[in-house]
Structure formats: structure tokens, C-alpha cells
N, CA, C and O of each residue as an XYZ file, in Angstrom:
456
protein
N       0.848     -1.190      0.000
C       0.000      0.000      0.000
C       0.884      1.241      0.000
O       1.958      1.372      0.588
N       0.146      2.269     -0.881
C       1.304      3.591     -0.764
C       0.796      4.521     -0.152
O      -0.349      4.974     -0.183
N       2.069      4.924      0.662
C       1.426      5.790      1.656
C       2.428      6.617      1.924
O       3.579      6.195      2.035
N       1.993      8.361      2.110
C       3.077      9.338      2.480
C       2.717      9.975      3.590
O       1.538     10.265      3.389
N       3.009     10.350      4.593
C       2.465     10.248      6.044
C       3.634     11.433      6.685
O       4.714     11.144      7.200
N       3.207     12.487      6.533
C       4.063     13.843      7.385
C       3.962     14.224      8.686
O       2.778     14.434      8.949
N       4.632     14.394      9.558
C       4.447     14.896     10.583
C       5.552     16.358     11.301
O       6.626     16.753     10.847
N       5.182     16.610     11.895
C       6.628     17.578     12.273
C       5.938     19.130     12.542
O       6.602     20.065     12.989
N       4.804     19.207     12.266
C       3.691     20.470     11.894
C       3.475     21.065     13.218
O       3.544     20.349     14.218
N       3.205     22.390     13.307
C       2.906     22.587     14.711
C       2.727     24.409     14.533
O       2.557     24.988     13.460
N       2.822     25.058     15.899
C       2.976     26.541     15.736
C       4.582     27.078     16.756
O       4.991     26.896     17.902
N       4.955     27.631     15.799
C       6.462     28.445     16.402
C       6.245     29.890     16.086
O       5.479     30.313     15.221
N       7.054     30.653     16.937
C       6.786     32.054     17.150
C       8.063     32.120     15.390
O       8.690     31.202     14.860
N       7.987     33.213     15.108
C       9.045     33.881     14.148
C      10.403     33.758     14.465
O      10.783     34.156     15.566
N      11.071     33.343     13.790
C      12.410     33.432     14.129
C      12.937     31.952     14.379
O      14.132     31.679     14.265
N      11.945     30.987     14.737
C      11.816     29.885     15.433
C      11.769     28.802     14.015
O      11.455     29.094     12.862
N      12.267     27.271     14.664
C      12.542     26.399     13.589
C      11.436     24.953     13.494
O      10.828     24.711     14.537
N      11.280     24.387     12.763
C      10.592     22.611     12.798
C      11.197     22.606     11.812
O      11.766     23.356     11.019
N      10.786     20.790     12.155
C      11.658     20.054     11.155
C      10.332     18.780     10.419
O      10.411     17.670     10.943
N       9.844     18.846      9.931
C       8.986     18.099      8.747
C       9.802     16.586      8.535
O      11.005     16.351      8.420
N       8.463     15.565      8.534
C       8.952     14.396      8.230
C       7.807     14.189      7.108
O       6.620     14.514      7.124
N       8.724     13.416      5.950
C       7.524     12.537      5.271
C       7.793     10.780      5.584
O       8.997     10.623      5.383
N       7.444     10.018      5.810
C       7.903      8.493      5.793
C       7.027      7.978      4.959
O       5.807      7.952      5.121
N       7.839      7.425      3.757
C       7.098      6.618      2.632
C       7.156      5.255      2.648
O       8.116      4.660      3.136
N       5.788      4.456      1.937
C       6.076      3.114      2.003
C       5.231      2.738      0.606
O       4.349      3.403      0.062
N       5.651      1.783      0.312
C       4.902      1.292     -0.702
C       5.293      1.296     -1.889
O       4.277      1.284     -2.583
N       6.434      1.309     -2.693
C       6.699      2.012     -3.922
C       8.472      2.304     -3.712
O       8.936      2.704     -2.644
N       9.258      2.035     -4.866
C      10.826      2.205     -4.533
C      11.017      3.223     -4.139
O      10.575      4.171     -4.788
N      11.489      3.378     -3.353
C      11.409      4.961     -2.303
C      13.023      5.719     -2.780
O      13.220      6.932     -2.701
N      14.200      4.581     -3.336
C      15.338      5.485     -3.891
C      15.142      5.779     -5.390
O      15.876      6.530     -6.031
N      14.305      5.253     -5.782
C      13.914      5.690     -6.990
C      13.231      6.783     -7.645
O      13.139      7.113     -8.828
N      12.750      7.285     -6.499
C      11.712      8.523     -6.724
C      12.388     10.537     -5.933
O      12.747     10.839     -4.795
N      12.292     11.222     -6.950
C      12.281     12.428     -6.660
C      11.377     12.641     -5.403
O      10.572     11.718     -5.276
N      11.293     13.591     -4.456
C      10.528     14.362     -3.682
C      10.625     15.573     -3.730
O      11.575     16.271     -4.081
N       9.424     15.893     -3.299
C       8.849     17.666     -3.105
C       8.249     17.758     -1.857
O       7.564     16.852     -1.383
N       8.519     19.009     -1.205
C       7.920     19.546     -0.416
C       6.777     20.371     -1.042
O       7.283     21.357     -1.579
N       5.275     20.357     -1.204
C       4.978     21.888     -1.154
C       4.465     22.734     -0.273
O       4.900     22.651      0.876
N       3.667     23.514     -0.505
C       2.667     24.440      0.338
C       1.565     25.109      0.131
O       1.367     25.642     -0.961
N       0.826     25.174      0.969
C      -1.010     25.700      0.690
C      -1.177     26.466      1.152
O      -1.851     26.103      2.116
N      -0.930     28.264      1.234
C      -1.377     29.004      2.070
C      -2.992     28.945      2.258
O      -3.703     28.252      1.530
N      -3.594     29.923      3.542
C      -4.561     29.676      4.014
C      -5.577     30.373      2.781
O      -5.075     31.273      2.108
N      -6.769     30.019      2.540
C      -7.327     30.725      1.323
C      -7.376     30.506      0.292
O      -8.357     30.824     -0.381
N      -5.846     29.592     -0.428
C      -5.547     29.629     -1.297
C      -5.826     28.076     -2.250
O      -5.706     26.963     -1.737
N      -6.076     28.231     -3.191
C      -6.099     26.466     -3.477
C      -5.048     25.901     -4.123
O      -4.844     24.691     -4.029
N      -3.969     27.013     -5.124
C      -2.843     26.267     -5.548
C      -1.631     26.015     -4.338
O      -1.650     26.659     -3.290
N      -0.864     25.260     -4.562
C       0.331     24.931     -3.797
C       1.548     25.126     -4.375
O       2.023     24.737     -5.443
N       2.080     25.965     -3.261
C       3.279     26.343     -4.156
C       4.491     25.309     -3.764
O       4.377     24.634     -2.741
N       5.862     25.178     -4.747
C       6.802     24.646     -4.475
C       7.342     25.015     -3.497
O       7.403     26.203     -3.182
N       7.855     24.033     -2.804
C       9.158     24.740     -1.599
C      10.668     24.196     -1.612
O      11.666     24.741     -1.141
N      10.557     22.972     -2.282
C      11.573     22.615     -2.215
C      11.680     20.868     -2.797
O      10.748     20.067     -2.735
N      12.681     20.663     -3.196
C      12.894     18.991     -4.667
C      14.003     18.191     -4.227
O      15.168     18.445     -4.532
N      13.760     17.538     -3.743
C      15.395     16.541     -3.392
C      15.415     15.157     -4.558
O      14.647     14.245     -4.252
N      16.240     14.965     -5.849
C      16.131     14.087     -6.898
C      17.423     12.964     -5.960
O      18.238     12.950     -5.038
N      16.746     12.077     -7.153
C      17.403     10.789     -6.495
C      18.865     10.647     -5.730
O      19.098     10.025     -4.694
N      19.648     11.301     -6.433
C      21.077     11.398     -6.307
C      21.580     12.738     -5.147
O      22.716     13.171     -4.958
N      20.354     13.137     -4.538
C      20.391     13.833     -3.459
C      20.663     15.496     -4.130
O      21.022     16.235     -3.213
N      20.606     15.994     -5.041
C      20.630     17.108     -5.686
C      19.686     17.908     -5.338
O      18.776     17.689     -6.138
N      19.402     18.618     -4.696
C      18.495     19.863     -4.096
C      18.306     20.977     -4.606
O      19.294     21.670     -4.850
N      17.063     21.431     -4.892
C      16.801     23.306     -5.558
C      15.495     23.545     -4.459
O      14.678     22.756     -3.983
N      15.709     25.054     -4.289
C      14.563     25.521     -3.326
C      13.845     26.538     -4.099
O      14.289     26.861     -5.200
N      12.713     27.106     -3.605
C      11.992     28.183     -3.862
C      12.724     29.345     -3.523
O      13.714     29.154     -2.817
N      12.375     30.919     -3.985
C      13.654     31.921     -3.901
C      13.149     32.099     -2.381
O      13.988     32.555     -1.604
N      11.608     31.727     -1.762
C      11.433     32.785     -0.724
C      11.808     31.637      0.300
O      11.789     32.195      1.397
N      12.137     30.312      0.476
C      13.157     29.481      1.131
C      14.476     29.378      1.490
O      15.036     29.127      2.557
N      14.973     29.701      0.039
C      16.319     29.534      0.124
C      17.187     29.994      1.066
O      17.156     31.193      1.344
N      18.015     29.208      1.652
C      18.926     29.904      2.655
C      18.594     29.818      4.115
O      19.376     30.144      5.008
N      16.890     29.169      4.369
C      16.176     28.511      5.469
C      15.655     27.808      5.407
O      15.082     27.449      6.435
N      15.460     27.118      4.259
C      15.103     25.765      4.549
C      15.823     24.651      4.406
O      16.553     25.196      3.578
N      16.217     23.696      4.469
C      16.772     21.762      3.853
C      15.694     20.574      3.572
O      14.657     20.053      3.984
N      16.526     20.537      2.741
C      15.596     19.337      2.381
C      16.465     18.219      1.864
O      17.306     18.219      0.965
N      15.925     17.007      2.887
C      16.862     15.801      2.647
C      16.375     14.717      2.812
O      15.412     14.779      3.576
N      16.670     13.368      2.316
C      16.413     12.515      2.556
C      17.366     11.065      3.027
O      18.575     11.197      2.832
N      16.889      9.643      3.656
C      17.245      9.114      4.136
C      16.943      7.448      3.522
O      16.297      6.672      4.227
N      17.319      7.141      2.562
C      16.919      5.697      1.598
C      16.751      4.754      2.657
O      15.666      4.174      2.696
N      17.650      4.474      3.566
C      17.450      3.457      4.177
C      16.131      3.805      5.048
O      15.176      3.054      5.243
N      16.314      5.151      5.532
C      15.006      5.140      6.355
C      13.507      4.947      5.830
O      12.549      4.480      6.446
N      13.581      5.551      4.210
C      12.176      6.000      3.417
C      11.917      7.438      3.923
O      10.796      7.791      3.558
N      12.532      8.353      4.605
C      12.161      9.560      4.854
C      12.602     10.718      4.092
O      13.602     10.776      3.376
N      12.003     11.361      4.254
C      12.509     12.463      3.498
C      11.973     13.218      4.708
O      11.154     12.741      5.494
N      12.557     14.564      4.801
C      12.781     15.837      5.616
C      13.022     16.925      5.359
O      14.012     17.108      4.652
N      12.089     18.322      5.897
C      12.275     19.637      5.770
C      12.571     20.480      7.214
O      11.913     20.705      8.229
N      14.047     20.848      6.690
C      14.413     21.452      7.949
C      14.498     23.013      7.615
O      15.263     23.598      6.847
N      13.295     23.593      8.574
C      12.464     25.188      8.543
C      13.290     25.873      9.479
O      12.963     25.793     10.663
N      14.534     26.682      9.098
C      14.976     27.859     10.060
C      14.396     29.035      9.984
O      14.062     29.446      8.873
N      14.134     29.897     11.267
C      14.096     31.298     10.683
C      12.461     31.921     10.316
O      11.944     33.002     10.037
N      12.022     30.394     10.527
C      10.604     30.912     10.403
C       9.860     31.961      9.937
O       9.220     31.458     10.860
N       9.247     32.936      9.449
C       8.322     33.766      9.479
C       6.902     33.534      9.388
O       6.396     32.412      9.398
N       6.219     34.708      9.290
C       4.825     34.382      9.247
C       3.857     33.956      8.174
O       2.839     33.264      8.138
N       4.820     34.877      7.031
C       4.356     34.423      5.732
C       4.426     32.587      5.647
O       3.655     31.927      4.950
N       5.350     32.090      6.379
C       5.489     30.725      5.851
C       4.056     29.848      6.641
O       3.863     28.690      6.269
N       3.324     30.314      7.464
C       2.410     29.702      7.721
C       1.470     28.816      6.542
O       0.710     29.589      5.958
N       1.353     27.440      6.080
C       0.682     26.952      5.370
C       0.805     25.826      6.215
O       1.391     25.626      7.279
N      -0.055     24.994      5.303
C      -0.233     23.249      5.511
C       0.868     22.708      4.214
O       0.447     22.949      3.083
N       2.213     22.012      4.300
C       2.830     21.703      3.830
C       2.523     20.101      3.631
O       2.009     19.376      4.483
N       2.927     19.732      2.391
C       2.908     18.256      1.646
C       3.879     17.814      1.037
O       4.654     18.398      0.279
N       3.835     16.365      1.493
C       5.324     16.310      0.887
C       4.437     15.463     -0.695
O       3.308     15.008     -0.876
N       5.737     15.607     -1.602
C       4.820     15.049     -2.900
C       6.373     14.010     -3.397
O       7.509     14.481     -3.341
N       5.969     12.144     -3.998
C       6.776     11.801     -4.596
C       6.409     11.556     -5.982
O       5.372     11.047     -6.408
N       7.595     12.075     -6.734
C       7.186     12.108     -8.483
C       7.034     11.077     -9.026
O       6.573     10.993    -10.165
N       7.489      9.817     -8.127
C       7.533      8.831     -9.444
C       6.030      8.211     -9.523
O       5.584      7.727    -10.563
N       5.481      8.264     -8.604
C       4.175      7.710     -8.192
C       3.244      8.851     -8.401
O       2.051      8.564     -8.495
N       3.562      9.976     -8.479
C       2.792     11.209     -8.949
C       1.722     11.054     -7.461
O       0.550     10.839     -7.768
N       2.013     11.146     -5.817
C       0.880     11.048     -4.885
C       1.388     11.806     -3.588
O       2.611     11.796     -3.445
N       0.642     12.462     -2.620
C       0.875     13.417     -1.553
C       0.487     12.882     -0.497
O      -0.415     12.073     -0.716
N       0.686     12.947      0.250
C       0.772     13.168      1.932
C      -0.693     13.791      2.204
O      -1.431     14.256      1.336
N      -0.939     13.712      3.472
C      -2.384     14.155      3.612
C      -2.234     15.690      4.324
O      -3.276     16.235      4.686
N      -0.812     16.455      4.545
C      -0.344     17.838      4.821
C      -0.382     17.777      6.401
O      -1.148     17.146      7.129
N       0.872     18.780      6.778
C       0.107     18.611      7.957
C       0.767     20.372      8.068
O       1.575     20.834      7.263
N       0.227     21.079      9.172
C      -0.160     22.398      9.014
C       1.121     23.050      9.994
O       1.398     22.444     11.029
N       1.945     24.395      9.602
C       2.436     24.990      9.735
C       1.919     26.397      9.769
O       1.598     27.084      8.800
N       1.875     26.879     11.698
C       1.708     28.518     12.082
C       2.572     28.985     12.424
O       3.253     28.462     13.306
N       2.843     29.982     11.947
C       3.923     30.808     12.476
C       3.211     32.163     12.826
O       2.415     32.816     12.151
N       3.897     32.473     14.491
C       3.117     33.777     14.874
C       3.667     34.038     16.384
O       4.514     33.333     16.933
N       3.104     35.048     16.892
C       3.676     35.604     18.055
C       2.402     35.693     18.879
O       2.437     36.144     20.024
């Protein structure tokens, strides 16, 4: 069964960090690209945040870059977003997405605020 299952979501003041898990099963897990994205509140598209390809090669979004990581772990099946620096704008419900299977995570929600 395939399944992408995030956790790590929560509320941090500004300035402040989480760290995002996806754990995948079901499907060759070193075989497949990942994405992080994001849903602001309101909104229905999701934007990119960040791509970790098989060979561990990483690109971010411009309004990420430089605070976020994104990595993954083959043996584990995880993949991970590590959020420094927080702001408020970054408040969404984040998903992790794998390409080869083209399927998402059920999101789990990110506040940022004071």
C-alpha cells in the first residue's frame, strides 16, 4: 500500500525552527524524486518549496532559500524539511509530494506567529 504520512507540523513564534517528516512506504522509495509543497490559508494552488532528486541534488523556492533543507534518508524511506528562521508568511499546511508515483501526503499544518 502507498502511503506518504508527514508529521513535524505545529505553531512556532518567528524566528523559530521545525523540522517536517515525510515516511514513505509502498513504492521504490530510492527511486523517486521528492517535493515539499505548500497551501497558504485561502488559497487552493500549492506552491513549491523545495525537490530533493534521487542522487540527493536539491533546488529551493527563492522565498526558502537559505532557510530551509531538504533531505532525505533511503534506508530510512524519509525524506525531511528542515524550517529555520521561520516567518509568518510561511504559515501553510505543507505536503510532501513523490514524483515517481505522482501522490501526496495528507499535509500537515504549519503557524507561524507571536
Amino acid at each position: 500500500q502507498v502511503q506518504l504520512v508527514e508529521s513535524g507540523g505545529g505553531w512556532v513564534q518567528p524566528g523559530g525552527s521545525l523540522m517536517l517528516s515525510c515516511a514513505a512506504s509502498g513504492f521504490p522509495f530510492s527511486s523517486s524524486a521528492f517535493r515539499w509543497y505548500r497551501q497558504f490559508p485561502g488559497k487552493e494552488e500549492r506552491e513549491l518549496v523545495a525537490t530533493v532528486f534521487t542522487g540527493g541534488p536539491t533546488t529551493y523556492a527563492d522565498a526558502v532559500e537559505g532557510r530551509f533543507t531538504i533531505s532525505r534518508d533511503n534506508e530510512k524511506r524519509m525524506v525531511t524539511l528542515q524550517m529555520n528562521s521561520l516567518k509568518p508568511e510561511d504559515t501553510a499546511v505543507y505536503y510532501c509530494h513523490a514524483m515517481l508515483i505522482n501522490d501526496w501526503g495528507q499535509g500537515t499544518l504549519v503557524a507561524v506567529s507571536s
